[in-house]
N, C-alpha and C positions, 0 to 999 in steps of 0.2 A: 773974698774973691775965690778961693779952695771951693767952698759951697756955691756959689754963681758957676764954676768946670764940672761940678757934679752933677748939678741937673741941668746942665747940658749935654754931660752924656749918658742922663737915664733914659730916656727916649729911645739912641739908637742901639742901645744897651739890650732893650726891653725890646722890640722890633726883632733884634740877633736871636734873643734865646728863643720867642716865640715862632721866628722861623727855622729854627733848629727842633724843635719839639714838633711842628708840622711836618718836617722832612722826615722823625723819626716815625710818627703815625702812618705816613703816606706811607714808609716801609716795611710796616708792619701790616700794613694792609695788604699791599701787596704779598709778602709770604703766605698769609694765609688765603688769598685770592689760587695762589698757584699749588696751596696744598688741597683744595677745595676741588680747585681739576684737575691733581693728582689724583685723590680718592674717587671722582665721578668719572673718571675715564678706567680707572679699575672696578668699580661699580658697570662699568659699561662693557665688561667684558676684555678690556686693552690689557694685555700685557705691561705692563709698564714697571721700570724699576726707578726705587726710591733715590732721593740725592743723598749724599752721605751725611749732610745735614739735619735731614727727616726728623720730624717730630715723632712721638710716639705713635700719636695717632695714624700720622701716615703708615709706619710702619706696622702696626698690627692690622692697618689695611691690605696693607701688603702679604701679611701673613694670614690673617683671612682668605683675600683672594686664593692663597696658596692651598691652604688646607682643603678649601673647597672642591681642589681639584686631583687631591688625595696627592698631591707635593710635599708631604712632612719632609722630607729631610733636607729640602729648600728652606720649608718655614723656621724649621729648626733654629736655622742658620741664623736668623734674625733674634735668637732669644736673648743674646748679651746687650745689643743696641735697647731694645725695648725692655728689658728689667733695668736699665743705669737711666731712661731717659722718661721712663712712664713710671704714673700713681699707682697705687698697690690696686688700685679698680681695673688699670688697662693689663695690668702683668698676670692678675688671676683670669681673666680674660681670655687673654693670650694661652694660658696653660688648658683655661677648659675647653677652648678650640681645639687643641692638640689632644687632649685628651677625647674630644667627640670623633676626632678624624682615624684614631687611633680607634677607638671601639667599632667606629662602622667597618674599619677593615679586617676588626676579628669577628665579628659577626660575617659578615662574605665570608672569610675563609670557614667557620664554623659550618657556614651554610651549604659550604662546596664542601665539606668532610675535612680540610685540611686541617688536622689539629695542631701538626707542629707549627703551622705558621700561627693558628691564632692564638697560643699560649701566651709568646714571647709579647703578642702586640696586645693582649689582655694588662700582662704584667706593667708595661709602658704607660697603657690610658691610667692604670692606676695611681702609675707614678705622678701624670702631669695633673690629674685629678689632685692630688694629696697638695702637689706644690701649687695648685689655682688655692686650693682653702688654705697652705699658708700664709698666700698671699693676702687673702680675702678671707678671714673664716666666717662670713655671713653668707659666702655666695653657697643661696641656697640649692641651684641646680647643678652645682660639683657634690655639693653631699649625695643629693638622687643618685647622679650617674655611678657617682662609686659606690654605691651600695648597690646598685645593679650591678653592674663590673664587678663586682667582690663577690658577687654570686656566681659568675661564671667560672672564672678559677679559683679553687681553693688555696691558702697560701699555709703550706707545712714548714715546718721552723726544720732544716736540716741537718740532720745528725749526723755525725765526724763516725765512717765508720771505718774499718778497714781494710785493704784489699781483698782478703780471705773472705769477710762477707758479703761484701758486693758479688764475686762470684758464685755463692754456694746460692745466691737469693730464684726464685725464679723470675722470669721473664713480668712485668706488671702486665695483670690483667684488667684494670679498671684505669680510665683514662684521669686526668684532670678536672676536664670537663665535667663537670656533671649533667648539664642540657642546657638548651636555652632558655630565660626565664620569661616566663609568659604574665604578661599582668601585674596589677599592682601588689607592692608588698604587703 
């Protein structure tokens, strides 16, 4: 009798989970239905900001978007979410975006004469260069860029020196910069 109540209620047993496993697909589908015109309406120009839920993807879409429109310190803003929730492919990503958006803006400034702006934003591309390859030490177009970027400012290891000689020093005549590098290494 036990075994005659059991497969009586395997049926509506097996009916239950298989419409529980359909309701879980159908919403899975939909999330990424809605992160899919998340990304194409930012692809499309729209402003749009992420849910707090956002996948990584969405979010370095986001930070794409941004970057592209010389916004660093918006995209910035986005690097804790997308390092805790994206593969070590989207985070190095993410840094060499920051890092290209970073170099075109010392290049303009180099190209308008401003050195003190483009020093600091040299120094930065470097940085997010160095953290896309530890992210990724294969990503081979963060090695280029920062061996170009490491061309343009040189980095001197600084010496502890004293008030007495800072003063006595003269004025520096030769800048950082050394020029822009033209062509392949």
């Amino acid at each position: 009798m036990r075994l005659g109540a059991l497969r009586s209620l395997l049926p509506p047993a097996l009916a239950l989970a298989a419409l529980v496993a359909l309701g879980y697909a159908g919403w899975r589908l939909y999330e990424q239905r809605q992160e899919r015109a998340y990304i194409q309406a930012l692809a499309a120009n729209r402003d749009v900001q992420p849910a707090d839920d956002a996948t990584a993807a969405a979010l370095f879409a986001r930070a794409h978007y941004l970057l592209a429109r010389d916004r660093i310190d918006e995209a910035q803003g986005l690097v804790g979410r997308i390092t805790e929730r994206g593969s070590p492919a989207v985070v190095a990503r993410f840094h060499y975006d920051v890092g290209n958006a970073r170099t075109r803006r010392a290049i303009a400034a180099i190209e308008a004469t401003k050195i003190d702006v483009a020093v600091p934003e040299v120094r930065l591309a470097k940085e997010s260069y160095r953290e896309a390859l530890r992210a990724d030490p294969e990503l081979w177009d963060a090695r280029f860029n920062l061996d170009v970027v490491m061309r343009l400012v040189r980095d001197f290891p600084e010496v502890e020196r004293g008030e007495e000689e800072t003063k006595a020093q003269p004025k520096k005549l030769w800048t950082d910069l050394p020029g822009l590098p033209r062509g392949l290494p």
